[in-house]
C-alpha positions in Angstrom: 3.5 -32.0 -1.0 3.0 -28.3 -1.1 6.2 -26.7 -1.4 8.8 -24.8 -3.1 11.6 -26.8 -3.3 10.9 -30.6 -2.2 12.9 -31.7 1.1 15.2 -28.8 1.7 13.9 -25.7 3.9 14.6 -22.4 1.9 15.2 -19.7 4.0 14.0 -16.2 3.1 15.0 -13.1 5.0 12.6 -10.3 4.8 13.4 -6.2 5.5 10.2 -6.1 8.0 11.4 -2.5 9.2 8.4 -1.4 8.0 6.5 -2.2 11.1 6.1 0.5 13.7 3.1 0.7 16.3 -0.1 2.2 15.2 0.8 2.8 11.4 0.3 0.0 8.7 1.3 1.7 5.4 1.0 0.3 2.3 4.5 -1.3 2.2 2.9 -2.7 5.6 0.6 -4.2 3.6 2.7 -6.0 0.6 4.6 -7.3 3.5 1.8 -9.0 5.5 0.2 -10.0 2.9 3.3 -12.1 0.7 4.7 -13.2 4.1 1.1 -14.8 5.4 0.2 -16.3 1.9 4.3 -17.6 1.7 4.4 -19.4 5.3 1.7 -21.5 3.7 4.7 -23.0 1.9 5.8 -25.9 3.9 9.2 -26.1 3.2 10.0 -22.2 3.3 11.2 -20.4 6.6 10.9 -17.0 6.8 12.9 -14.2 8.9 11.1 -11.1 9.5 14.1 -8.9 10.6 11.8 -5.7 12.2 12.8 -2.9 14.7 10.3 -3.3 17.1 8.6 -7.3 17.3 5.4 -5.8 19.0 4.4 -4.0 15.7 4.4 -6.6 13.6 0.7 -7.8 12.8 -1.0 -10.6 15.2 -1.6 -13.0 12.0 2.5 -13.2 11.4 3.4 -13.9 15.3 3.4 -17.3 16.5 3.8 -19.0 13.1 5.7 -21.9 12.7 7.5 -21.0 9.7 8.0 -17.2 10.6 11.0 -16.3 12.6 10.8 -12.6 14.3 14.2 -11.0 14.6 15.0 -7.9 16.4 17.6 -5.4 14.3 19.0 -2.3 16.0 16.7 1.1 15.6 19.9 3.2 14.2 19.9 3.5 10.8 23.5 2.4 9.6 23.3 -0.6 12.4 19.8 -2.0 11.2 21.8 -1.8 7.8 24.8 -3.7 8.5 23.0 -6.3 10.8 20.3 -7.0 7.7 24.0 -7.3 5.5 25.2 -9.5 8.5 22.1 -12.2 8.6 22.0 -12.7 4.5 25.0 -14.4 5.1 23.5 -17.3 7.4 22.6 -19.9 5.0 19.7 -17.3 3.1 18.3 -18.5 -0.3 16.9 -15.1 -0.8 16.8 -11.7 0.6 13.4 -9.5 -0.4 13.7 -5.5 0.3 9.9 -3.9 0.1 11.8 -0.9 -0.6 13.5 0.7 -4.3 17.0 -0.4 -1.9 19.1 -3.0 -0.4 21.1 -3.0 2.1 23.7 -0.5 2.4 26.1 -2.8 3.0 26.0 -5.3 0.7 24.2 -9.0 0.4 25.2 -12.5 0.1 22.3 -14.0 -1.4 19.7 -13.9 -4.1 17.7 -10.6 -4.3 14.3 -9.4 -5.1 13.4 -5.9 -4.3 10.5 -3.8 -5.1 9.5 -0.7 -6.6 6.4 1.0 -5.4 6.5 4.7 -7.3 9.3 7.1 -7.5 7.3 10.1 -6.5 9.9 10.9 -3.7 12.4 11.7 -6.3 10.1 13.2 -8.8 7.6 15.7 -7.0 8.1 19.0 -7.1 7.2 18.9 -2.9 9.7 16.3 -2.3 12.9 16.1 -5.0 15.0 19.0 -3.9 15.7 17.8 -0.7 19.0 16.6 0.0 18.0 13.1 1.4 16.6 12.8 -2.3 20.1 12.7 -3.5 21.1 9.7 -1.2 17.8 7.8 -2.3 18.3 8.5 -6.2 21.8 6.4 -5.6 20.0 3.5 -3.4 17.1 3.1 -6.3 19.6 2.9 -9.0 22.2 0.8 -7.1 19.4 -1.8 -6.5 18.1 -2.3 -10.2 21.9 -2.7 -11.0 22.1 -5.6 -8.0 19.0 -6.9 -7.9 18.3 -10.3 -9.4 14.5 -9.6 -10.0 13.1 -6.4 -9.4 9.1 -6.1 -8.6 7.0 -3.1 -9.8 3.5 -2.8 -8.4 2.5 -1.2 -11.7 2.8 -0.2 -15.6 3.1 3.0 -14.0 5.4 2.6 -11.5 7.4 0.4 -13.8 7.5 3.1 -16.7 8.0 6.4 -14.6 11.1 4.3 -13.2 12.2 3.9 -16.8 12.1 7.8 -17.5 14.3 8.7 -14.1 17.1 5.9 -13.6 17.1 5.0 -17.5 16.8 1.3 -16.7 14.1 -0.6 -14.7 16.8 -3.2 -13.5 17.9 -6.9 -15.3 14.7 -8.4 -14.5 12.1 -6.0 -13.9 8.5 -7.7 -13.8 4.8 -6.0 -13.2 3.2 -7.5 -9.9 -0.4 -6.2 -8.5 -0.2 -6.2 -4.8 -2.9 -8.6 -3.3 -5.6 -7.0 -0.8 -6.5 -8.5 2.5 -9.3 -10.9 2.7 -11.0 -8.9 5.2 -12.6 -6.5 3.0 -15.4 -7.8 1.9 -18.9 -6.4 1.2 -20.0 -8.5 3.9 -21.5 -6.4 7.2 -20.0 -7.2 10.6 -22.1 -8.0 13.7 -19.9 -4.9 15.3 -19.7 -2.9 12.5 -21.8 0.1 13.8 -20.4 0.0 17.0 -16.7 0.7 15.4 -18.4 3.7 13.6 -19.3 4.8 17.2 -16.1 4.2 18.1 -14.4 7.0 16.0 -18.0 8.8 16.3 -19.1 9.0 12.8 -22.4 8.0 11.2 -22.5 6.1 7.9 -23.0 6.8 4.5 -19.6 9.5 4.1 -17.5 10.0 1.9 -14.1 8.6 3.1 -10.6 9.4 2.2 -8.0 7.1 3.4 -4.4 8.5 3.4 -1.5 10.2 5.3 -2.2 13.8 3.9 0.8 14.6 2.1 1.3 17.1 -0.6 0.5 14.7 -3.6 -2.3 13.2 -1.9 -4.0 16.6 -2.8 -6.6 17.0 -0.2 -7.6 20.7 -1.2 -8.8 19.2 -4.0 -12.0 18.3 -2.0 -11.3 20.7 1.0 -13.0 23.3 -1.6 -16.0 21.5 -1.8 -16.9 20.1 1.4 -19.6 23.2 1.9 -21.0 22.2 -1.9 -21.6 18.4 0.0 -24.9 16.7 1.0 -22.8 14.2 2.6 -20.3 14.4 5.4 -16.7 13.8 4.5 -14.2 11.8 6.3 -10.2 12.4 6.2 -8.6 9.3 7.9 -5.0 8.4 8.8 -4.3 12.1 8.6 -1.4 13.3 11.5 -2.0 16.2 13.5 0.5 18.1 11.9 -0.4 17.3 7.9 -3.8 18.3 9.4 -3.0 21.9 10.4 -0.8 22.3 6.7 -4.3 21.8 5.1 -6.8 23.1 7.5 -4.8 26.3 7.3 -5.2 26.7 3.7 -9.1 25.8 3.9 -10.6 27.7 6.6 -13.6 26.9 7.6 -13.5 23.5 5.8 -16.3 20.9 6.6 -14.8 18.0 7.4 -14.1 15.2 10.2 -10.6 14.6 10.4 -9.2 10.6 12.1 -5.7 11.0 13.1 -5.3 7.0 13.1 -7.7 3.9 12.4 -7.0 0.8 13.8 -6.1 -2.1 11.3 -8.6 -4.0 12.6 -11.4 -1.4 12.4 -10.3 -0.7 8.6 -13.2 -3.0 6.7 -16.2 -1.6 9.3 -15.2 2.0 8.0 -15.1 1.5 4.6 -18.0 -0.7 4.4 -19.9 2.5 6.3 -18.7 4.9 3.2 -21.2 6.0 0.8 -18.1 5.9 -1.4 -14.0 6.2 -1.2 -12.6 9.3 -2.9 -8.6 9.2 -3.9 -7.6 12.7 -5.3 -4.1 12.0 -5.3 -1.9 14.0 -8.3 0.5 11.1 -8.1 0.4 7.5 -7.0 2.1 4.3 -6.9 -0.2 1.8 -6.5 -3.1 2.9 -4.6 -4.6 0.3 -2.0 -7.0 2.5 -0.7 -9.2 2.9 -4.0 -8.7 -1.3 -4.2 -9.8 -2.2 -0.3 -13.0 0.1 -0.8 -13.6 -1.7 -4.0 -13.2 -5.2 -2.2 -15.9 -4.1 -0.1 -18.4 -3.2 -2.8 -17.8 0.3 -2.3 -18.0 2.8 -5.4 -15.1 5.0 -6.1 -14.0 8.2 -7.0 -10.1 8.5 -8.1 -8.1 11.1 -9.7 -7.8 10.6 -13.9 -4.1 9.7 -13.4 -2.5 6.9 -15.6 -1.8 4.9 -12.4 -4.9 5.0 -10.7 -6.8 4.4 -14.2 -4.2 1.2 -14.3 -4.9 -0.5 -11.1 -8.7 0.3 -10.8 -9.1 -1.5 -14.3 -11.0 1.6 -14.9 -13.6 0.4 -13.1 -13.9 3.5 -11.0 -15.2 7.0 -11.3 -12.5 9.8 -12.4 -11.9 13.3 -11.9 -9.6 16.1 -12.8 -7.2 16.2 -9.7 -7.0 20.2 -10.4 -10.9 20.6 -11.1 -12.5 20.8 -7.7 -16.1 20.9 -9.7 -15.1 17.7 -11.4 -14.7 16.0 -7.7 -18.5 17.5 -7.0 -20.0 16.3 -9.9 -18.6 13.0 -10.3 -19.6 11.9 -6.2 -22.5 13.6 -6.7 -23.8 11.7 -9.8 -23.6 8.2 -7.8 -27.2 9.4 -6.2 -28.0 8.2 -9.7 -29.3 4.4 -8.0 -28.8 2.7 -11.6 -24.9 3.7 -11.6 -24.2 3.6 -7.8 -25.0 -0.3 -8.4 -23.6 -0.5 -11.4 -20.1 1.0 -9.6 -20.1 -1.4 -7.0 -20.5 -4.5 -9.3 -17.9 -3.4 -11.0 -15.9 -2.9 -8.5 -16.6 -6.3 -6.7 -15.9 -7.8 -10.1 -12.3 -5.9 -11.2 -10.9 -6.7 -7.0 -12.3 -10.6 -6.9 -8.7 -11.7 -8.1 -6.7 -9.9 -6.3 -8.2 -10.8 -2.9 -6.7 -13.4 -0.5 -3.6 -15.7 -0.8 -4.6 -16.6 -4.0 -3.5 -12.9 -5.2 0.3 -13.5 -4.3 0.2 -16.9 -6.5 2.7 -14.8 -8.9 5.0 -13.5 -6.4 5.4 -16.3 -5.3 6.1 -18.0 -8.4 8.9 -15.8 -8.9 10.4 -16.8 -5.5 10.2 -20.5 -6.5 12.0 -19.8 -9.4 14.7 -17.5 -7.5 15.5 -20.0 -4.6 14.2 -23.4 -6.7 
């Protein structure tokens, strides 16, 4: 019998609030992926509390052992009503989020820290909501019964701000989706059509904030052979940088479909990441997982969870960017890139890839 705790159903409530239409971040991500590989588990129930239950992926609805339930979209409500359902027979509440519930839970706890750039870069720290997150982050390591970090990194950089990384603070790689693969689609050419781009550009995947450091490569998009390709970009983090670059030489994608992710990475000639700061970094990863080379910034973090099996360059030095894509026309290395990077992603791939979070849930609810 494949379970977690033989002939009693657990239940687990999950913060799904996440979900919103046309927008699958990264914290999206963690939370599609745990919950498919964990309704596997046939003696687990799962309740997906979300604001809106049409945003929540296809693969979750309809599952047996996956409950969608509806909080309020105020803030302080959706707080007190996630407080409200840990007390209805819950094993075990997971936040995806450096927080908990405002209000309190009455249940085992795991919650998870991605990065703590909000309250540590210069663009973001002195705003005044920082203040209010600073006390949710530490508040949660001090109630917490295990506390997930998606990296070294992201583990240590916690350490440095709050002091402490919680009572039970543990190192987890997120796993990717098994739909990145190296493997062409039949339709794969027609989703490039769909968005109207042709193949072999250099993609980078990211909302275009300040620390994701997109003038980095603005500067050199004239210097290019190739075309390059900012997706998942909003219209207004669009103007902030096309402002600054005038004249830039780029294609910019306000939003890609989930679905049409793998076709545009597998079109890339490679995946740039120029990011000054980072807390895990699935972009870099899912182009990997599809046997695309990759160029990231030379940031501890990044370094970390490529397994150094990517390109780097100076996230300052826009001449580093242009010499280190331009040195995968070198046939010998481009291969040599993408083997690697096939290699370093081949665990962290599929269910299989959530075998240690999930581990730590047996052991929390066992």
């Amino acid at each position: 019998m494949n379970s977690l705790n033989k002939g009693i159903d657990k239940q687990i409530l999950v913060d799904g609030r996440e979900f919103t239409p046309r927008r699958l971040t990264g914290i999206g991500r963690v939370i599609e992926g745990l919950i498919n590989a964990l309704a596997e588990r046939d003696t687990v129930k799962i309740i997906l509390a979300v604001f809106d239950p049409d945003a929540v992926p296809s693969r979750l609805k309809n599952r047996q052992r996956i409950k969608i339930k509806k909080v309020p979209a105020s803030f302080l409500k959706s707080e007190r009503a996630l407080s409200v359902l840990t007390r209805d027979k819950i094993s075990l509440f997971f936040s995806p989020y450096p927080k908990l519930p405002l209000f309190g839970t009455h249940c085992h706890t795991i919650n998870m820290v991605h990065d703590v750039l909000d309250l540590t870069h210069p663009a973001y720290k002195k705003r005044i909501k920082t203040f209010f997150d600073s006390f949710r982050l530490k508040r949660a390591l001090q109630k917490s019964d295990l506390t997930w970090y998606v990296s070294n990194w992201s583990l240590e950089e916690t350490r440095k701000y709050a002091g402490f990384t919680g009572k039970n603070p543990r190192v987890r790689y997120n796993g990717i989706d098994e739909k990145f693969t190296p493997n062409r689609g039949d339709n794969d050419f027609r989703i490039l059509e769909k968005y109207r781009i042709k193949p072999d550009y250099i993609l980078v995947l990211g909302n275009g904030l300040p620390h994701k450091n997109l003038g980095v490569l603005l500067e050199i998009t004239h210097e290019l052979n190739k075309q390059m390709v900012f997706a998942g970009v909003s219209t207004k983090n669009q103007a902030y940088w096309r402002s600054r670059y005038p004249g830039e030489k780029a294609v910019w994608i306000s939003h890609i479909e989930d679905q049409d992710l793998p076709s545009i990475i597998r079109g890339a000639y490679c995946l740039a990441q120029p990011s000054t700061m980072e807390g895990y970094g699935y972009p870099p990863l899912e182009a990997m997982a599809c046997g695309v080379p990759t160029v990231v910034s030379d940031i501890p973090v990044l370094k970390e969870t490529t397994g150094d099996c990517a390109l780097t360059a100076d996230p300052v030095k826009p001449w580093n960017w242009l010499a280190a894509i331009n040195s995968l026309e070198n046939q010998d290395l481009y291969q040599l890139q993408k083997r690697k990077a096939l290699d370093w992603t081949e665990s962290l791939r599929g269910k299989s890839a959530w075998a240690k979070h999930i581990s730590d849930i047996k052991e929390m609810i066992g």
